[in-house]
Backbone and ligand atoms as CSV (ligand in chain L), in Angstrom:
chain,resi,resn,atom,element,x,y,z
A,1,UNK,N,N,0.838,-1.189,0.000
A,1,UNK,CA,C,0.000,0.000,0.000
A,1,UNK,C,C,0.875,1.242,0.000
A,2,UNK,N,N,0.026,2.355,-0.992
A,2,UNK,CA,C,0.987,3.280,-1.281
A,2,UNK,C,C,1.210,4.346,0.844
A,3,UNK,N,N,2.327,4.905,0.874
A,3,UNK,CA,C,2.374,5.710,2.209
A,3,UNK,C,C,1.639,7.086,1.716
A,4,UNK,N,N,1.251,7.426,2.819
A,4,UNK,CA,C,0.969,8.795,2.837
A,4,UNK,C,C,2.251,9.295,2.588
A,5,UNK,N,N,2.378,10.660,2.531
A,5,UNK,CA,C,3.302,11.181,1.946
A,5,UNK,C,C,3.583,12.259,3.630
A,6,UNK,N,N,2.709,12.471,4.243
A,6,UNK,CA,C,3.009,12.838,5.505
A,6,UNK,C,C,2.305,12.435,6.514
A,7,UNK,N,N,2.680,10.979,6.144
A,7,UNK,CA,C,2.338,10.378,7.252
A,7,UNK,C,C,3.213,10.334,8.592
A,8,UNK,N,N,2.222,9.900,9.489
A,8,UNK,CA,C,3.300,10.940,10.778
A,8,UNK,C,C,2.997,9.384,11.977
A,9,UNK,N,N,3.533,9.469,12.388
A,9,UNK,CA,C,4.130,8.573,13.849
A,9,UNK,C,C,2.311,8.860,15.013
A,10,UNK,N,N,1.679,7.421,15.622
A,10,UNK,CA,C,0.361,8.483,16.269
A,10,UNK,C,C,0.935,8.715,17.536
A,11,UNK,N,N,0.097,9.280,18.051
A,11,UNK,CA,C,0.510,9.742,19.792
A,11,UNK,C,C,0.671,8.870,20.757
A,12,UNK,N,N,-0.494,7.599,19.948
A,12,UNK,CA,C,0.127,6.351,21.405
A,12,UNK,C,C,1.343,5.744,21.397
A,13,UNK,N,N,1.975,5.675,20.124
A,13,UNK,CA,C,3.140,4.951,20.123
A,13,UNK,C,C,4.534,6.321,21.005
A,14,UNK,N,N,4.084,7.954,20.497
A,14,UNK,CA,C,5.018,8.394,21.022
A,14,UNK,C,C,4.790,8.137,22.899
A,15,UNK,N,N,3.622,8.390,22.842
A,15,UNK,CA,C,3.236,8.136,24.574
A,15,UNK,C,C,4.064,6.941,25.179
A,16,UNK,N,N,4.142,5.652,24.194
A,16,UNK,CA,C,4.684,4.628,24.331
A,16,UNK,C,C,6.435,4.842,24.678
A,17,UNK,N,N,6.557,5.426,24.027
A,17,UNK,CA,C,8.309,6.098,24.415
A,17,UNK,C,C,8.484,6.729,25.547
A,18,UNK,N,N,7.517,7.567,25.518
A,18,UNK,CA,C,7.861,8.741,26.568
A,18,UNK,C,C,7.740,7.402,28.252
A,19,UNK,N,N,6.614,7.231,27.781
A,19,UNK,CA,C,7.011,6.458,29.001
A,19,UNK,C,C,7.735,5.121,29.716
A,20,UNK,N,N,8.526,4.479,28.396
A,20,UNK,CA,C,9.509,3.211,28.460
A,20,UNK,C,C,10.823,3.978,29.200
A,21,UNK,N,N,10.390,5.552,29.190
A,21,UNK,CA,C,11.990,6.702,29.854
A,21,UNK,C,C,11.311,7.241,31.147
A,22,UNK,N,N,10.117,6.621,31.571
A,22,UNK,CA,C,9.285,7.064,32.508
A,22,UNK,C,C,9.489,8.714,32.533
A,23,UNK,N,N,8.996,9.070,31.119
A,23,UNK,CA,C,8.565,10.953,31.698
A,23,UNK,C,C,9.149,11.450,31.750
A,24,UNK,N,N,10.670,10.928,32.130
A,24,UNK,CA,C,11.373,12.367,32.448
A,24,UNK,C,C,12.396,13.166,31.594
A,25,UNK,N,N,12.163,14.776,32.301
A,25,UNK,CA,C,12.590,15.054,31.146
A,25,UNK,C,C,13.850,15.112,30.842
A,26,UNK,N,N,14.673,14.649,31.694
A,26,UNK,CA,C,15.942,14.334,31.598
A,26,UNK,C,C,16.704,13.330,30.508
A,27,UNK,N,N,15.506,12.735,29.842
A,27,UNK,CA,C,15.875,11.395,29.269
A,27,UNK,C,C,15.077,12.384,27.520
A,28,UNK,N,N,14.947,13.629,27.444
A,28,UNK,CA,C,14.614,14.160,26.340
A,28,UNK,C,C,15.219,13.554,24.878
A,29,UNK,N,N,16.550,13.811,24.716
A,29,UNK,CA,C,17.538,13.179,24.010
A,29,UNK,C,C,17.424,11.735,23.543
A,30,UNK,N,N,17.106,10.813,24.381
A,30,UNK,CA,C,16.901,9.465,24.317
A,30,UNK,C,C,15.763,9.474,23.550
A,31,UNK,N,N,14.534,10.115,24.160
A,31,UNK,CA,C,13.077,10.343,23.565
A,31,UNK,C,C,12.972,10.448,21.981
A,32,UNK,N,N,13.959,11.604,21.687
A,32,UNK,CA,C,13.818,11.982,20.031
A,32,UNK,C,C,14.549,11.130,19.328
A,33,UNK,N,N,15.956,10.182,20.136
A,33,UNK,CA,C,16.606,9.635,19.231
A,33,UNK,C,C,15.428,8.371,18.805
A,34,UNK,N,N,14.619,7.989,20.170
A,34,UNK,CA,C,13.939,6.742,19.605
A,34,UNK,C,C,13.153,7.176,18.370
A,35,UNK,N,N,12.164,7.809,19.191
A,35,UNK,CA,C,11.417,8.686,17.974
A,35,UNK,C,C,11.672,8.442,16.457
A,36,UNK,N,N,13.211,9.402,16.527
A,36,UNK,CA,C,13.757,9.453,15.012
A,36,UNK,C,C,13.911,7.911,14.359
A,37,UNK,N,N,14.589,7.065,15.059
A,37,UNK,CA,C,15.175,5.871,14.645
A,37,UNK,C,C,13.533,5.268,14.360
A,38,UNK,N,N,12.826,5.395,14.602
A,38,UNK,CA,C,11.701,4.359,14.093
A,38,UNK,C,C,10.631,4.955,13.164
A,39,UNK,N,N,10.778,6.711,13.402
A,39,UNK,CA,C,9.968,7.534,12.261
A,39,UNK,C,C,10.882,7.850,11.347
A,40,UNK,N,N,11.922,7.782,11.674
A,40,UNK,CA,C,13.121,8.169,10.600
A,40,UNK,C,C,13.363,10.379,10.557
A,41,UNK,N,N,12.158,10.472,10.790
A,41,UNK,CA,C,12.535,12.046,10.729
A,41,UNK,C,C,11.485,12.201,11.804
A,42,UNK,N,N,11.527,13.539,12.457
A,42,UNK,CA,C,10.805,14.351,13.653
A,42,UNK,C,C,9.756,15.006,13.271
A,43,UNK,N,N,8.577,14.674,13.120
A,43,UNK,CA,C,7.504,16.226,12.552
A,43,UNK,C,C,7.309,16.490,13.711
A,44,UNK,N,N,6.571,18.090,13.513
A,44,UNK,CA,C,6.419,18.981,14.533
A,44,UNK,C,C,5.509,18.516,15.307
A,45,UNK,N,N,4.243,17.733,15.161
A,45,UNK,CA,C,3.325,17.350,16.040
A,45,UNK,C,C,4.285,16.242,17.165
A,46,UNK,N,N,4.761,15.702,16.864
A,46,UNK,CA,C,5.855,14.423,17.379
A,46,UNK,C,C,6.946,15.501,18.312
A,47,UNK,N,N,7.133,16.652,18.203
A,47,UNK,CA,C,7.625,17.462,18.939
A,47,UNK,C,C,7.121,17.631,20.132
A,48,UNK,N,N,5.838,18.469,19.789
A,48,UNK,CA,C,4.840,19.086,20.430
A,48,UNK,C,C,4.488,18.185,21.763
A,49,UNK,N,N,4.398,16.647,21.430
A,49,UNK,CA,C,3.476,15.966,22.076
A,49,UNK,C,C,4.614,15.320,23.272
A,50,UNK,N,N,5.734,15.887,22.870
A,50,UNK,CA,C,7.021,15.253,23.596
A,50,UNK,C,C,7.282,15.979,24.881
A,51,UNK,N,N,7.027,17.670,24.092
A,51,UNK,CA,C,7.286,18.948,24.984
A,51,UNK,C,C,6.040,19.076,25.802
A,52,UNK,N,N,5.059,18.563,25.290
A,52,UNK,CA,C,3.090,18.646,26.324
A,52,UNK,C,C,3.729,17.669,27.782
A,53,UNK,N,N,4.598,16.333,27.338
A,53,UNK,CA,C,3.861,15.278,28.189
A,53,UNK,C,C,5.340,15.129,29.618
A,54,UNK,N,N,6.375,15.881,28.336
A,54,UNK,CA,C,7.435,16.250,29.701
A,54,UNK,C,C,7.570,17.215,30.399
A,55,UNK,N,N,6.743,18.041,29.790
A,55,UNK,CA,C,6.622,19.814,30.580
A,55,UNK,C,C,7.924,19.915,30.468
A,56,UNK,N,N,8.609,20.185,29.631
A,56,UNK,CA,C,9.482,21.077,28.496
A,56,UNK,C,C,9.278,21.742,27.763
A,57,UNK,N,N,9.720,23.162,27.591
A,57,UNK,CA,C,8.891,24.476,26.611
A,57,UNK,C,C,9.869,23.893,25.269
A,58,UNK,N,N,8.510,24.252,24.283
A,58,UNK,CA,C,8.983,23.617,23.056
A,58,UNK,C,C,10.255,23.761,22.327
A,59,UNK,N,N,10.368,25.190,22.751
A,59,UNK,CA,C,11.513,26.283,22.329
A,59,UNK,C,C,12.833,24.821,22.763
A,60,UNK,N,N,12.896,24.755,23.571
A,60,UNK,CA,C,13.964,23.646,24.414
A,60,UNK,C,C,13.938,22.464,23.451
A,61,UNK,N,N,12.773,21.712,23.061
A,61,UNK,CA,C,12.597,20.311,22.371
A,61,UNK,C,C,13.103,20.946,21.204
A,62,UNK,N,N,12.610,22.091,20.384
A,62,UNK,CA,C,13.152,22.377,19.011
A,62,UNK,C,C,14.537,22.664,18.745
A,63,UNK,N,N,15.398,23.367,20.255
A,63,UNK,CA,C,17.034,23.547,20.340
A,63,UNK,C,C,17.780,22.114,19.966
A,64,UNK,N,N,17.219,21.427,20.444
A,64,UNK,CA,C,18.004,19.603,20.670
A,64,UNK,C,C,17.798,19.267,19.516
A,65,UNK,N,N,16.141,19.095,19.066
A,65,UNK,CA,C,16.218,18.501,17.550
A,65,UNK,C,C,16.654,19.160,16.451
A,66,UNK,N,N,17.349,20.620,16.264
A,66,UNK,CA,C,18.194,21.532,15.599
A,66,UNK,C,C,20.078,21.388,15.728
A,67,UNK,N,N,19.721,21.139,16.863
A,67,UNK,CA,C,21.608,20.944,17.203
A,67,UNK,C,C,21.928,19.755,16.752
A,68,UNK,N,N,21.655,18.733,17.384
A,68,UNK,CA,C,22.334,17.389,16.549
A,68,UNK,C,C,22.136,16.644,15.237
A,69,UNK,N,N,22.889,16.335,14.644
A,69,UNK,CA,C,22.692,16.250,13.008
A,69,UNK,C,C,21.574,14.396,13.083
A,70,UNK,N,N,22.001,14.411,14.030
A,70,UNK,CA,C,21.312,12.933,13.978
A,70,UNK,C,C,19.761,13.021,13.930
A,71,UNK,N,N,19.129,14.258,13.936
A,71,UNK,CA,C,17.604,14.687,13.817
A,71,UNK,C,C,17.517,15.178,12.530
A,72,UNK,N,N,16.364,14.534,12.033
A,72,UNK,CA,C,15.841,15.206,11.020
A,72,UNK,C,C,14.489,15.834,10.957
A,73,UNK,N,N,13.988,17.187,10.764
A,73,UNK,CA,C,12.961,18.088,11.058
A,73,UNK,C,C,12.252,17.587,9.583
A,74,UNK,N,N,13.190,17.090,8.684
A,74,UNK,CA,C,12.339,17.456,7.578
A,74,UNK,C,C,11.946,15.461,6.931
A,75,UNK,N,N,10.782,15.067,6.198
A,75,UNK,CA,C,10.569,13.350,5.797
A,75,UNK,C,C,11.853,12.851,5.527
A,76,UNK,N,N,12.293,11.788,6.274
A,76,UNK,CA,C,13.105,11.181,5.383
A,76,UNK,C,C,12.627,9.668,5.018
A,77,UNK,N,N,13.234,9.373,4.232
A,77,UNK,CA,C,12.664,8.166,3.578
A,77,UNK,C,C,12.935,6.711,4.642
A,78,UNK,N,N,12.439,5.752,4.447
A,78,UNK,CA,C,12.951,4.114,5.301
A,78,UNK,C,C,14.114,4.099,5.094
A,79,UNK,N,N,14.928,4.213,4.024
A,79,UNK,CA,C,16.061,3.384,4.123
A,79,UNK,C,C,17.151,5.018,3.553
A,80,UNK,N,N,18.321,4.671,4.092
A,80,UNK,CA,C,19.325,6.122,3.600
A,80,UNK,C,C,20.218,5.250,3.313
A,81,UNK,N,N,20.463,5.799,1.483
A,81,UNK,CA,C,21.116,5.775,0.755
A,81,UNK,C,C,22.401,6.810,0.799
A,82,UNK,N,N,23.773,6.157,1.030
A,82,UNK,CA,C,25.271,7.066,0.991
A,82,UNK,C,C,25.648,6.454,-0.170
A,83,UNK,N,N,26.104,7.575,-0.984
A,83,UNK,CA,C,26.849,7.000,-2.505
A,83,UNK,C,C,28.250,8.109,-2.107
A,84,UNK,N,N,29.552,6.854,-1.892
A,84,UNK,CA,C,30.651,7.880,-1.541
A,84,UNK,C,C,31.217,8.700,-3.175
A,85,UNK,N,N,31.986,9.768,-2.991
A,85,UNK,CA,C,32.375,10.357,-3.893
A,85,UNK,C,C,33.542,10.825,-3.783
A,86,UNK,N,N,34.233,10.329,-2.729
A,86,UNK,CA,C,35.301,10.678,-2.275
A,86,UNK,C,C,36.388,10.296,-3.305
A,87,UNK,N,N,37.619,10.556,-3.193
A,87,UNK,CA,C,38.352,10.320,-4.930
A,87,UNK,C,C,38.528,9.125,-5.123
A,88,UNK,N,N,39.110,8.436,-3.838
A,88,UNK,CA,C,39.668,6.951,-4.270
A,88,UNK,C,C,37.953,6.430,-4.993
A,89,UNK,N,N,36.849,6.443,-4.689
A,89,UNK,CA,C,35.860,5.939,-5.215
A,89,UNK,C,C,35.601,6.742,-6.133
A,90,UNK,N,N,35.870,7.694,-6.435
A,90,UNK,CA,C,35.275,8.500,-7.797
A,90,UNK,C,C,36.524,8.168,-9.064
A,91,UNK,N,N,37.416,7.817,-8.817
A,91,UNK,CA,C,38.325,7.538,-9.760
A,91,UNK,C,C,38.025,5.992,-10.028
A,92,UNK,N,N,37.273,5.336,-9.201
A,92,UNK,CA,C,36.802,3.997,-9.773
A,92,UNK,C,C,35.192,4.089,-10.244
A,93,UNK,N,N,34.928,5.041,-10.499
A,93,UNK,CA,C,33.256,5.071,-11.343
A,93,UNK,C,C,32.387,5.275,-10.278
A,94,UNK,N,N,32.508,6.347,-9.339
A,94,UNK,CA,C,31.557,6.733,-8.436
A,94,UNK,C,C,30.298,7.432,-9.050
A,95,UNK,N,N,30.767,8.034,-9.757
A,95,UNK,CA,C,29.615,9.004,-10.364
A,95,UNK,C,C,28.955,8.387,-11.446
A,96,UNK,N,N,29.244,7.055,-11.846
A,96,UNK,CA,C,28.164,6.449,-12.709
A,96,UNK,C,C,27.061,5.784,-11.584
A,97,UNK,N,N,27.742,5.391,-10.780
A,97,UNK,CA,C,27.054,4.703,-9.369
A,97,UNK,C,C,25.837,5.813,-9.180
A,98,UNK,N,N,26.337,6.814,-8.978
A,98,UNK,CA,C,25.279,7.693,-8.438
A,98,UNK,C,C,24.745,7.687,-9.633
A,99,UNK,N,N,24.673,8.617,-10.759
A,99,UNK,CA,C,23.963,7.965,-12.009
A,99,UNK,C,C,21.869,7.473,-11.895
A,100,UNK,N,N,23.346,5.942,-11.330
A,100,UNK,CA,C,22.176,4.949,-11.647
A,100,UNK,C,C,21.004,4.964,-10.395
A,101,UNK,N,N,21.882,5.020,-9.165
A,101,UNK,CA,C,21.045,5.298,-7.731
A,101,UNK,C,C,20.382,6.393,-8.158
A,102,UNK,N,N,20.467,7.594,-8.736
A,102,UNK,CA,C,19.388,8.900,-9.467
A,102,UNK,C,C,17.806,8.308,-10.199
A,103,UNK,N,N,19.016,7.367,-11.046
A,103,UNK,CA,C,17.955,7.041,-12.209
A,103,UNK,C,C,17.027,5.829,-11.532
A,104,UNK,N,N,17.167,5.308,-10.525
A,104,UNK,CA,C,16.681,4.046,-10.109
A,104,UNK,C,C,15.396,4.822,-9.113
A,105,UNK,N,N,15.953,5.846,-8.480
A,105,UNK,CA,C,15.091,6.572,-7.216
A,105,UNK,C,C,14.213,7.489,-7.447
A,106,UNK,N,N,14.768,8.188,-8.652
A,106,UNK,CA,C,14.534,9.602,-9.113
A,106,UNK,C,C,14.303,10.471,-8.227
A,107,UNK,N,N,15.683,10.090,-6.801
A,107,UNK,CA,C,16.025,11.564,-6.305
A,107,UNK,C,C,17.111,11.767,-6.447
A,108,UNK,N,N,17.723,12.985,-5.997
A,108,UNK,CA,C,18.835,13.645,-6.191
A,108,UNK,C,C,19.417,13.466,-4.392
A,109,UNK,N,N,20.631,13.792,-4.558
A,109,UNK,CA,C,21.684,13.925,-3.133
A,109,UNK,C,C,20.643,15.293,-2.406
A,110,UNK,N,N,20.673,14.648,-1.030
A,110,UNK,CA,C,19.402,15.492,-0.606
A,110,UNK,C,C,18.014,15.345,-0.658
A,111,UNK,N,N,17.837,14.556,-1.129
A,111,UNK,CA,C,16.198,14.216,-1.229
A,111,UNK,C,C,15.785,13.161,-0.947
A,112,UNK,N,N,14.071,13.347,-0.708
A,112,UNK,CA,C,13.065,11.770,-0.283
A,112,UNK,C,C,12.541,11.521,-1.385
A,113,UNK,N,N,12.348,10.426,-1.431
A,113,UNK,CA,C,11.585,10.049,-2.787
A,113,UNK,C,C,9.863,10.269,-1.750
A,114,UNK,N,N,9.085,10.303,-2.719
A,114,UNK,CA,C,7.257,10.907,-2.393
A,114,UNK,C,C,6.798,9.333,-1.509
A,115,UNK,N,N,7.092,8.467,-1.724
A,115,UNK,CA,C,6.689,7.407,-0.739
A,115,UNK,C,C,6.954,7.267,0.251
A,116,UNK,N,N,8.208,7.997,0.738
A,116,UNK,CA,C,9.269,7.708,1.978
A,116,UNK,C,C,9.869,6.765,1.672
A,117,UNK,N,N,10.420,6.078,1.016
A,117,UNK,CA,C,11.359,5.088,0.956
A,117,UNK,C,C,12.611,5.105,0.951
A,118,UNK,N,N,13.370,5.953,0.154
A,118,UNK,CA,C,14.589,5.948,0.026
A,118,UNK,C,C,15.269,7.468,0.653
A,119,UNK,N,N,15.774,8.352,0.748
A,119,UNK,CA,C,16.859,9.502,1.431
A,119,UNK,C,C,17.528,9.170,0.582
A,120,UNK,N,N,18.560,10.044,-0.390
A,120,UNK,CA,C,19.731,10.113,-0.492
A,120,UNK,C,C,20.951,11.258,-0.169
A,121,UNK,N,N,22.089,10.397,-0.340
A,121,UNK,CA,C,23.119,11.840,0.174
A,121,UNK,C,C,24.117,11.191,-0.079
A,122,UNK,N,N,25.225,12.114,-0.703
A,122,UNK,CA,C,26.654,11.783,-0.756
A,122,UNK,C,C,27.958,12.027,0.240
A,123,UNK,N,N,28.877,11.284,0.715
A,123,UNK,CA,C,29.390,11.263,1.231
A,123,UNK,C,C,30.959,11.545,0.543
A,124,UNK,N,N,32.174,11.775,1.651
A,124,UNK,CA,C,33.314,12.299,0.687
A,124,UNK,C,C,34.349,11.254,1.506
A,125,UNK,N,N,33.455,10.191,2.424
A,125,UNK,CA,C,34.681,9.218,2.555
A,125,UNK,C,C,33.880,8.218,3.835
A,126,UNK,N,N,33.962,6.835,3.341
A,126,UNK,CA,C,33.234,5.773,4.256
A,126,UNK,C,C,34.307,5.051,4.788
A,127,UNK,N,N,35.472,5.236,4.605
A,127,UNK,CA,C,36.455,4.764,5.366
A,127,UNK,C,C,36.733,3.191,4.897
A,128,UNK,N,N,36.339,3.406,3.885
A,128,UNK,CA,C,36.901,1.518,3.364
A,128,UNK,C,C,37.166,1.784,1.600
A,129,UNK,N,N,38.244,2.774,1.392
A,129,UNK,CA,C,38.418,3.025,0.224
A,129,UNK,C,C,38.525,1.746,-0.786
A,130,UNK,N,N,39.274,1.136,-0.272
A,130,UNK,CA,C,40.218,-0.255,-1.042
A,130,UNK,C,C,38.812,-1.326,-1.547
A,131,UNK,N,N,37.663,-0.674,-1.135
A,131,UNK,CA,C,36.209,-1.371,-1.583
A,131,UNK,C,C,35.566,-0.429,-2.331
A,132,UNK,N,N,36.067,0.746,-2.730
A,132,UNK,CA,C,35.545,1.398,-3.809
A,132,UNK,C,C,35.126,0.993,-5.546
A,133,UNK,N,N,34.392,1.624,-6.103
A,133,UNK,CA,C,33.249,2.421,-5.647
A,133,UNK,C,C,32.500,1.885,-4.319
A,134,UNK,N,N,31.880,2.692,-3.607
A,134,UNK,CA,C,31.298,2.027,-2.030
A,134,UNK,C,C,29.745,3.047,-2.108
A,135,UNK,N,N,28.788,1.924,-1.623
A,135,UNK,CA,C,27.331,3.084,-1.125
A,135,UNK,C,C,27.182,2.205,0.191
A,136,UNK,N,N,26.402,3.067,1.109
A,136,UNK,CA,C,26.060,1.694,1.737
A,136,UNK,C,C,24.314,2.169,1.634
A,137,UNK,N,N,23.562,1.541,2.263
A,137,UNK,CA,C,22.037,1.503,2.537
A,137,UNK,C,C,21.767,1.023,3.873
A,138,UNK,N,N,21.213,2.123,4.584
A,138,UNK,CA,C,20.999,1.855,6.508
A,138,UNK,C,C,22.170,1.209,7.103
A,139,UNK,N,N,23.261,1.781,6.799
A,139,UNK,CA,C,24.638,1.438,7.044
A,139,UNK,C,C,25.147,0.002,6.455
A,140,UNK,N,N,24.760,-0.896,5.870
A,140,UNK,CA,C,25.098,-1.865,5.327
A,140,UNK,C,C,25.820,-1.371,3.892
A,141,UNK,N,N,27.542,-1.970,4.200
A,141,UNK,CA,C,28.359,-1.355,3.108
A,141,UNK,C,C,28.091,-2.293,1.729
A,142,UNK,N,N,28.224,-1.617,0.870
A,142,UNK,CA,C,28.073,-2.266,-0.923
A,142,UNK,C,C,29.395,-1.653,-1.499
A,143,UNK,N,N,30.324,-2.824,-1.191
A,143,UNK,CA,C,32.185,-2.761,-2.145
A,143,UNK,C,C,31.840,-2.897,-3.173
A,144,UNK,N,N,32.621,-2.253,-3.937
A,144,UNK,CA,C,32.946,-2.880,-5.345
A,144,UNK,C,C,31.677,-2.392,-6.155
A,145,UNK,N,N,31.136,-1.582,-6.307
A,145,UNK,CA,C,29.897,-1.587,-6.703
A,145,UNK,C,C,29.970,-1.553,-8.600
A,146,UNK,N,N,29.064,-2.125,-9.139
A,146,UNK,CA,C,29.307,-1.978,-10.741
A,146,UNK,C,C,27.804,-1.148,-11.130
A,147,UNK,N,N,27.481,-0.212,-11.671
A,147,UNK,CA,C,26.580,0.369,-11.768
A,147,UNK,C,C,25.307,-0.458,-12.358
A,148,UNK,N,N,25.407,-1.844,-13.057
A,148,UNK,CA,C,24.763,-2.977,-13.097
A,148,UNK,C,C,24.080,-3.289,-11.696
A,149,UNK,N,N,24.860,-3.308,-10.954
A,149,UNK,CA,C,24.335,-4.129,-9.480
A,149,UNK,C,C,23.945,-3.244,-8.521
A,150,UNK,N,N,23.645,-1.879,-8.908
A,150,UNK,CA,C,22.959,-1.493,-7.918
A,150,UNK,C,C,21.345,-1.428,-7.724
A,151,UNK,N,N,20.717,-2.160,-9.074
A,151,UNK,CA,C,19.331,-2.244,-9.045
A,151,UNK,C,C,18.917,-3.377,-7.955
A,152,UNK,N,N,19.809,-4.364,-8.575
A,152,UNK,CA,C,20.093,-5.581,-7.456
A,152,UNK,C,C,20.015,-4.900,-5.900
A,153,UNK,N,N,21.020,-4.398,-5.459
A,153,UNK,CA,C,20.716,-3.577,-4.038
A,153,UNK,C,C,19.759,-3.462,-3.876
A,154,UNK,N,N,19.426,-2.396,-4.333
A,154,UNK,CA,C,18.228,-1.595,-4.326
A,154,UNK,C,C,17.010,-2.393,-3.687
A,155,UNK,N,N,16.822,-3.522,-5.175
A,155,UNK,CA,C,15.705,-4.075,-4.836
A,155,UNK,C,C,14.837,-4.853,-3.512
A,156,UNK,N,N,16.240,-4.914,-2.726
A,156,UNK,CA,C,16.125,-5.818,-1.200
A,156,UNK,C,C,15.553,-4.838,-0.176
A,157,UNK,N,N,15.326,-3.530,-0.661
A,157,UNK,CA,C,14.307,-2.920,0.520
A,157,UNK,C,C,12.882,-2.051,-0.077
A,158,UNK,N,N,12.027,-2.737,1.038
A,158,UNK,CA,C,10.663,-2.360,0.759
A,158,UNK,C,C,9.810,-0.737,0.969
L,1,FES,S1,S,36.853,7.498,-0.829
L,1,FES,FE1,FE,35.133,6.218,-0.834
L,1,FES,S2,S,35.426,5.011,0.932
L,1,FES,FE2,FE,37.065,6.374,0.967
């Protein structure tokens, strides 16, 4: 079934968080990382309902989910796509890689595809050059990549 396109996380499941940290608001941080990790990005109602139930002024919940890069304010898709571009991988056909991850997603570095499925973004070094070209998908690394086989990838997430 197709997703809403802003579809959003409901209140019992955040209620469900808030209180596996029993409430407090000390455990804020923990709150949004769960949050994020299972909505993948933060909407503002998912804020709101964080800052209502810990009696934290929102202003405070919106500082935290602004400062650390590990929040995202804006949809991101199920699965995040890294296509490195760093040289050792761009001198082995990085940029056909991306290419095809473009042409396969039809998003660009920076973007959700309209279902939520995919995020993409480029990176300038995954730390395992000598497996270049390299992408990974929800951190699972892809060495060696041939711009053939990334439909293959691809296809293993729903
Ligand atoms: S340059 Fe791509 S992993 Fe280092």
């Amino acid at each position: 079934m197709k997703k809403d396109r802003y579809a959003r996380m409901d209140n019992n499941r955040i209620d469900e968080i808030i209180e596996k940290h029993h409430s407090e608001a000390s455990s804020l941080i923990q709150i949004l990382l769960n949050i994020q990790s299972e909505n993948h990005w933060l909407p503002k109602e998912a804020l709101e309902r964080v800052s209502e139930k810990l009696n934290v002024p929102m202003t405070r919940v919106q500082h935290i989910a602004t400062f650390y890069k590990a929040f995202s304010l804006v949809p991101k898709g199920r699965h995040e796509i890294h296509v490195c571009m760093g040289t050792a991988c761009h001198v082995r056909g990085a940029p056909r890689i991306l290419d095809n991850v473009q042409d396969l997603t039809g998003i660009k570095p920076g973007e959700t595809d309209l279902d939520l499925k995919f995020s993409l973004e480029t990176v300038n070094c995954l730390g395992c050059c000598a497996l270049g070209p390299v992408m990974t998908v929800d951190g699972k690394t892809h060495g060696k990549m041939a711009p053939a086989e990334t439909a293959n990838v691809l296809k293993n997430y729903e």
